[in-house]
C-alpha positions in Angstrom: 0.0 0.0 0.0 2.2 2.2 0.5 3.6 2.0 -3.1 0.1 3.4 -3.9 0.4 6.4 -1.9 3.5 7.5 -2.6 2.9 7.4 -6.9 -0.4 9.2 -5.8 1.4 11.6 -4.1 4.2 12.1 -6.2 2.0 12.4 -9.4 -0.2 14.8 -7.2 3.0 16.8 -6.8 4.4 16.9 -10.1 0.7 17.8 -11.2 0.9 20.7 -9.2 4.7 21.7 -10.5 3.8 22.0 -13.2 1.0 24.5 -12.5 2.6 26.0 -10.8 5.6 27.4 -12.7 6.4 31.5 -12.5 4.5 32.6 -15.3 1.9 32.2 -13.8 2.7 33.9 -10.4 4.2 36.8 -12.6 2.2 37.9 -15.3 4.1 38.8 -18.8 4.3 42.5 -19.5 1.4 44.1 -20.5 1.9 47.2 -22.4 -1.2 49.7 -21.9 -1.4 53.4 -23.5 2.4 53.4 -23.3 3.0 51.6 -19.9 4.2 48.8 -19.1 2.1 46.7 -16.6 2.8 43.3 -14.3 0.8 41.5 -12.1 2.2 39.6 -9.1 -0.3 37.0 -7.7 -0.2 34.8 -4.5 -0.8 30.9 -5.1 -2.8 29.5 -1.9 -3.3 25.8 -2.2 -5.1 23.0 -0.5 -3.7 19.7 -0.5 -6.0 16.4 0.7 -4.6 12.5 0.2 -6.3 9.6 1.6 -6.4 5.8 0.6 -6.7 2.3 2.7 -6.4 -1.2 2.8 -9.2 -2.9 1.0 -10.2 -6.4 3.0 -10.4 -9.1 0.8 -13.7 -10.3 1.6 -14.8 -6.8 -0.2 -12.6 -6.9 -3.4 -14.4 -8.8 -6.2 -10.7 -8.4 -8.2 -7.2 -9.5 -6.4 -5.5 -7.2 -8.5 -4.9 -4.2 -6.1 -6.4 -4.2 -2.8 -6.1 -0.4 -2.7 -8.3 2.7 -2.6 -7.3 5.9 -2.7 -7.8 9.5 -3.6 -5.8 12.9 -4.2 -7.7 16.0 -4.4 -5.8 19.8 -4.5 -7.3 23.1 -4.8 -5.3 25.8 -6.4 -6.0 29.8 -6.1 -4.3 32.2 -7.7 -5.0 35.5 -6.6 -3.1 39.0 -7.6 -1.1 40.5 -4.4 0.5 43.7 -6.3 0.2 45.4 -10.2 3.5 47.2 -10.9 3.4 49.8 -13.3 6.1 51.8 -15.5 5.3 55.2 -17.0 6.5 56.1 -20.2 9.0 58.4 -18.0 10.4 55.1 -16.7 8.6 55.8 -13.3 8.1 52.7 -11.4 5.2 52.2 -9.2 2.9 49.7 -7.2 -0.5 49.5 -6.9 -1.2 47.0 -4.0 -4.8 45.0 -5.1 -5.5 43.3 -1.9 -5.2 45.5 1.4 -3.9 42.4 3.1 -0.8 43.4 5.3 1.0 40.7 4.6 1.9 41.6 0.8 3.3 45.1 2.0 6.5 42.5 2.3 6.2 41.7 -1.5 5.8 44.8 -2.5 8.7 46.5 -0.5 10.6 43.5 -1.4 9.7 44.5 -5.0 9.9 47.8 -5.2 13.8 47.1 -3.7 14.6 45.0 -7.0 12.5 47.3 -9.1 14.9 50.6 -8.2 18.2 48.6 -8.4 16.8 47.6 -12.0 16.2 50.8 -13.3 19.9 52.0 -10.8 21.2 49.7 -13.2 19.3 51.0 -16.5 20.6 54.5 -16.0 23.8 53.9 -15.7 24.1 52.0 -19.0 21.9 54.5 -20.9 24.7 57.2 -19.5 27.7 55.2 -20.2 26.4 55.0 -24.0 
C-alpha cells in the first residue's frame, strides 16, 4: 500500500509543478497606453490524500487491494500590479489590502529601483 500512496502523491505533486511554474505567479508584461504593466499573484493551495487497505472479503478483483484518492485546490490571486510610466517611473498598486503583501511589494519595489539604478547607468555610459 504504501507503493500506492506514494505514486499518488508524487504524481499529485508533479501535477501541481507544473502548474505552478512563475508565469503564472508573474504575469508577462502588458503594455497599456504606453505603460508597461505586471501583475504579481499569491498561489494558496489545499492539499488532501487519503487511501486504505481494502479487505479481501470486499474486493471482487485481487489485483490491487487499494483505494485511494488525491484531491488539490489551487488559487491564484493578484497580491501587487507594478506599473512603469513612459517616464520610466516605477510604481505599485497593492490590489488586496492584506498586510501581509506590503513585504512583497517593498521587497519589490527594492529589486524594481536597483533595475532601473542599473538601466541609467548604462543608458549614460552609451
Amino acid at each position: 500500500m504504501s507503493n500506492d500512496i506514494e505514486s499518488i502523491i508524487k504524481t499529485t505533486l508533479d501535477n501541481i509543478n507544473n502548474l505552478t511554474e512563475n508565469e503564472k505567479l508573474i504575469s508577462s508584461k502588458i503594455n497599456y497606453d504606453n505603460t508597461n504593466y505586471l501583475a504579481i499573484s499569491k498561489l494558496n493551495m489545499n492539499f488532501v490524500i487519503g487511501g486504505s487497505d481494502i479487505d479481501k472479503k470486499f474486493r471482487s478483483v485481487d489485483l490491487k487491494p487499494f483505494a485511494g484518492a488525491a484531491y488539490v485546490n489551487l488559487q491564484l490571486n493578484p497580491q501587487v500590479l507594478i506599473y512603469e510610466s513612459p517616464n520610466k517611473d516605477v510604481r505599485t498598486i497593492n490590489i488586496n489590502n492584506e498586510t501581509t503583501s506590503t513585504d512583497l511589494t517593498s521587497s519589490i519595489m527594492n529589486i524594481m529601483t536597483f533595475i532601473k539604478d542599473v538601466r541609467e547607468k548604462k543608458e549614460s555610459e552609451i
